[in-house]
N, C-alpha and C positions, 0 to 999 in steps of 0.2 A: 493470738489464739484464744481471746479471752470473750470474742465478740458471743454476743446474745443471737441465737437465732429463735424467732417467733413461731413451731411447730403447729401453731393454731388449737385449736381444742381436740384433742384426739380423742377424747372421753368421748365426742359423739359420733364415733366411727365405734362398731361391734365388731371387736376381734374374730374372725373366722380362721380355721386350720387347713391345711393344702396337706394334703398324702398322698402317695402313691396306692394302687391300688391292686393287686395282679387279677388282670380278669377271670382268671380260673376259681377264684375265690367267692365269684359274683356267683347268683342264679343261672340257670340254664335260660331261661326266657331272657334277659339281661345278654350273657355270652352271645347267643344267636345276633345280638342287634349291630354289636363293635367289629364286625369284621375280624379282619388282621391283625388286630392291638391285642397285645399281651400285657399291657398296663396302662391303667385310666387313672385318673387326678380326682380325689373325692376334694370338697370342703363342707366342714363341719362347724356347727356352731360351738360356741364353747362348753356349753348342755352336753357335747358330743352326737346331735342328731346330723347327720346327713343333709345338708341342703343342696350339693347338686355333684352331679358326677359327669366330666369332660375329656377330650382326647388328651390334654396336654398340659403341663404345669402351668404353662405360658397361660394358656387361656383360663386356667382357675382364680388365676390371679388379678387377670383383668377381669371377670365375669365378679368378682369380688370387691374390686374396685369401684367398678359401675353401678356396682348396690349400696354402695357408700359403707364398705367394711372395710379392715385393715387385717389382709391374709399376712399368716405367719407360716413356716414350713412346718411339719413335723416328721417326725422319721415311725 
């Protein structure tokens, strides 16, 4: 259990934050657009600004990934 694993440089991946969201909290012009969903997935820069807002944790996560960030959860 001693062995070394090589993480690569994580330094150049920007940490981004995953939340839940309850859409009743969003805008009225927002609410209109989600349909059926009572809860949307923000991620946030660590700034705390909002970069993007999605149906599902699943997909924040990956939409974060593909931007070459390293999402973390938050409650």
């Amino acid at each position: 259990m001693d062995t070394k694993y090589d993480f690569g440089n994580i330094e150049d991946r920007a940490i981004v934050y995953v939340r839940p969201v309850n859409v009743e909290d969003l805008p009225e012009d927002m609410r209109e657009q989600v349909g059926d969903l009572t809860t949307l997935y923000a991620v946030h820069s660590t700034e705390g600004e909002r970069l993007a807002l999605v149906r599902d944790r699943k997909l924040a996560f990956l939409l974060a990934r593909q931007n070459n960030m390293e999402p973390v959860t938050v409650h």
